[in-house]
C-alpha positions in Angstrom: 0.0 0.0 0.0 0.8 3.9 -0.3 1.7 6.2 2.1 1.2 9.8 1.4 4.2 12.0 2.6 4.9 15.9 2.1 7.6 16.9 1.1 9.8 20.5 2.2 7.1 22.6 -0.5 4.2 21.4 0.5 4.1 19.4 -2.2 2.2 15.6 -2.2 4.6 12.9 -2.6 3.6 9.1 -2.4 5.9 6.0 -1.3 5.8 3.4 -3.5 6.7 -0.5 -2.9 9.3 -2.2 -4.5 7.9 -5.0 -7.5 8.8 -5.9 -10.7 7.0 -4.4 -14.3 7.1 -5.6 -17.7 8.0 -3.0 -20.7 7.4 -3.5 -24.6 8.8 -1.3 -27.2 5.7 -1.8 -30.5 8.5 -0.4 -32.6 10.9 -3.1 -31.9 8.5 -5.5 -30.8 10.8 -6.4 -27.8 9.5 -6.8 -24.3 11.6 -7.1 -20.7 11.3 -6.7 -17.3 12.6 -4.1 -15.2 12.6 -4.4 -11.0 11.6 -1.4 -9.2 13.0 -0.1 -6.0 10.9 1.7 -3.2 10.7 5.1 -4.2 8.3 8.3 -4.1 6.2 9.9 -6.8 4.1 13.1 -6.7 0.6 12.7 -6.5 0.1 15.2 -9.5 2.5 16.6 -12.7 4.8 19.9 -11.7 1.9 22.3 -11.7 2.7 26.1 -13.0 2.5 27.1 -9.2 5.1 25.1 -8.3 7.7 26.0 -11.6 7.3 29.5 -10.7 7.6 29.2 -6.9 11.1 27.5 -7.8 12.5 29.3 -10.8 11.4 32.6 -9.8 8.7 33.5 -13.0 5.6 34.7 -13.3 2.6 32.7 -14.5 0.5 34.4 -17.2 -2.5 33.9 -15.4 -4.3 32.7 -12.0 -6.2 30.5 -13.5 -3.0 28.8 -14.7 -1.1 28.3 -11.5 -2.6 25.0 -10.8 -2.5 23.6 -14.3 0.9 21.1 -15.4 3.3 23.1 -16.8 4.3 22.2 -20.1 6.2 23.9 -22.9 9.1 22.5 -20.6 12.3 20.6 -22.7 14.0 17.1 -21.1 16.7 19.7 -20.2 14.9 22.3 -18.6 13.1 19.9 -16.7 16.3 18.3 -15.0 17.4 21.4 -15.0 14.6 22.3 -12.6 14.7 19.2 -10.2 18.3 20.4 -9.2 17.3 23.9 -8.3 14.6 22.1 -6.5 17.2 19.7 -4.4 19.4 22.9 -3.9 16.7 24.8 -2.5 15.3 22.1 -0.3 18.8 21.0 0.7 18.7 17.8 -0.6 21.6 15.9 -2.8 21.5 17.1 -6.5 20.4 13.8 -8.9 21.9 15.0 -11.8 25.5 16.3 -12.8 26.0 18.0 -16.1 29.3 18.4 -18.2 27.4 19.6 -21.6 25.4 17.2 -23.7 27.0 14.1 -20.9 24.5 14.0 -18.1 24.4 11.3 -15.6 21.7 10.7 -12.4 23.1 9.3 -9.2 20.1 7.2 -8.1 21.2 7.2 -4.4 21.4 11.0 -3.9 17.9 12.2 -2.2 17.3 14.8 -4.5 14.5 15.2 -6.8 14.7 13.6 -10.3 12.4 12.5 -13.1 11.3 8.6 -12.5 12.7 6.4 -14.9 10.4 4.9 -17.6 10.2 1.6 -15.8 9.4 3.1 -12.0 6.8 5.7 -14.3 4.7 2.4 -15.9 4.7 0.5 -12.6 3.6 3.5 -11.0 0.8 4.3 -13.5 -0.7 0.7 -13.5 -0.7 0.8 -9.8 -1.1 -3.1 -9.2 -3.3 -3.2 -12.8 -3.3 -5.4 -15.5 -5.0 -3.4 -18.3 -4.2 -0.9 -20.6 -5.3 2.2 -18.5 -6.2 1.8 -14.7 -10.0 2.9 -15.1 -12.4 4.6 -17.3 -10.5 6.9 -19.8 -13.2 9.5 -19.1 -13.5 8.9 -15.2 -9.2 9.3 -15.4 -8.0 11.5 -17.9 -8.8 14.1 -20.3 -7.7 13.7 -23.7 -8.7 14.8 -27.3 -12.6 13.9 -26.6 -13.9 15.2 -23.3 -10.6 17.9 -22.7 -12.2 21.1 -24.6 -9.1 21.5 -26.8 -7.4 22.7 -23.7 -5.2 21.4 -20.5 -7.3 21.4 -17.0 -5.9 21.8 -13.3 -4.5 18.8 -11.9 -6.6 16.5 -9.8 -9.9 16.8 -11.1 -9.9 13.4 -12.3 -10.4 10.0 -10.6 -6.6 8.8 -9.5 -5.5 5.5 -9.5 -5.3 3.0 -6.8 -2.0 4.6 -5.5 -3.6 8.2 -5.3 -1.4 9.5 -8.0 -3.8 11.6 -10.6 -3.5 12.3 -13.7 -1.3 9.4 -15.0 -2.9 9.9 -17.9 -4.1 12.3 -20.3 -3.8 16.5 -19.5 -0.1 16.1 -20.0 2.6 14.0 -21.2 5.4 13.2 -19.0 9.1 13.2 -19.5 10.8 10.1 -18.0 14.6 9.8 -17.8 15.8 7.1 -20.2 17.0 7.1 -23.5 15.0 5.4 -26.1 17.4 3.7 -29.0 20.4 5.6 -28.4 21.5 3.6 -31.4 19.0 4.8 -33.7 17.5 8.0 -31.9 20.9 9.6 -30.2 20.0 11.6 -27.2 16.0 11.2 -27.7 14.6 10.7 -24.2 11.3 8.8 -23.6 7.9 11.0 -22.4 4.6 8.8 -21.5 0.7 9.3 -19.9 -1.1 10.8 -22.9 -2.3 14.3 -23.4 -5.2 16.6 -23.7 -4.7 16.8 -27.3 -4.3 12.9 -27.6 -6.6 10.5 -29.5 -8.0 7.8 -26.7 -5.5 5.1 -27.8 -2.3 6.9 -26.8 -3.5 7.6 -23.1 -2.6 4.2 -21.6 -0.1 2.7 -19.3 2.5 1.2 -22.0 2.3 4.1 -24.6 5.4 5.3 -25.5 6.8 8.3 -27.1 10.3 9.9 -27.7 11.9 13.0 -28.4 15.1 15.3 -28.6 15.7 16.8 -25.1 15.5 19.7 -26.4 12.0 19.5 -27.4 8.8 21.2 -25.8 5.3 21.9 -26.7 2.3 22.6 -25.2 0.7 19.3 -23.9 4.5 18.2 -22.1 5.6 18.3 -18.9 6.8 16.3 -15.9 6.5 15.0 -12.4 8.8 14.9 -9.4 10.0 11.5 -8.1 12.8 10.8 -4.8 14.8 7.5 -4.5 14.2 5.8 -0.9 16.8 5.4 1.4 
């Protein structure tokens, strides 16, 4: 079971058990298993209020402040989880020498989950596709307006995370073919601008880390000691 903790904002984190969860890649058609270590997640994606109470902007609205941010790059967003450790006093995840960037998974820092810990996380003990009804659990292209919504409004999962899918997607750490794609990282959850079939658990998109647009953002996640 979860435990909901708080972390030094305010902000709701949840403790999550250690198991095991099973990835595919449809592109590659290969699938493998990945174990998960206890860690914490935040019960809802980085919300505007909480970007501009750590980098020191200005929302362009009120009614925005409790919306996920998006229009935020791979970079900027690991970027911001440092800033975030630094202010809390907490060990920086991430040390950056130019394009070579590298997480230390024991500091206890913030840090964007890795796509594994992100799917387990989502599923929440779930065997499906999606964790509930799409339109009890996430707005997408058909009940969202054409527009992103506050977090929370929807049903969460059995964990009490919300908004796991649909509203906005969310950038995880890992690389997706280094190979083929270079420094493409991995984002997953579905949007508000997404067609029903790619809001679900084992969706998976990629993209430079330099990339941002409207309907992608992130959450906060914590290795526990």
């Amino acid at each position: 079971m979860s435990a909901t903790l708080s972390n030094e904002f305010d902000y709701p984190m949840v403790k999550l058990p250690d198991g095991k969860v099973e990835l595919r890649d449809d592109r590659t058609k290969k699938i493998w298993t990945s174990e998960i270590k206890p860690f914490q997640l935040a019960s809802f994606p980085v919300t505007m209020a909480l970007y501009c109470e750590i980098t020191g902007k200005s929302s362009s609205s009120k009614e925005d402040k409790q919306k996920p941010v998006v229009n935020v790059s791979w970079n900027e967003a690991i970027t911001l989880c440092n800033l975030l450790s630094q202010k809390a006093g907490l060990q920086e995840c991430y040390s950056l020498n130019g394009d070579d960037i590298h997480c230390d998974w024991e500091a206890d820092g913030y840090r964007l989950p890795s796509e594994a810990e992100w799917q387990y996380a989502c599923k929440a003990g779930t065997s499906g596709y999606r964790y509930g009804e799409i339109d009890k659990i996430a707005w997408y292209h058909k009940n969202s307006n054409g527009q992103i919504h506050e977090v929370g409004l929807k049903q969460p999962n059995a964990w009490g995370l919300y908004d796991m899918l649909g509203n906005a997607w969310e950038w995880c750490w890992d690389l997706y073919d280094e190979n083929v794609y270079g420094p493409y990282r991995i984002f997953r959850g579905g949007s508000w601008a997404e067609e029903e079939r790619g809001c679900g658990a084992t969706c998976r998109r990629r993209s430079h880390p330099s990339f941002c647009i409207d309907d992608l953002g992130f959450r906060l996640a914590r290795s526990c000691k």
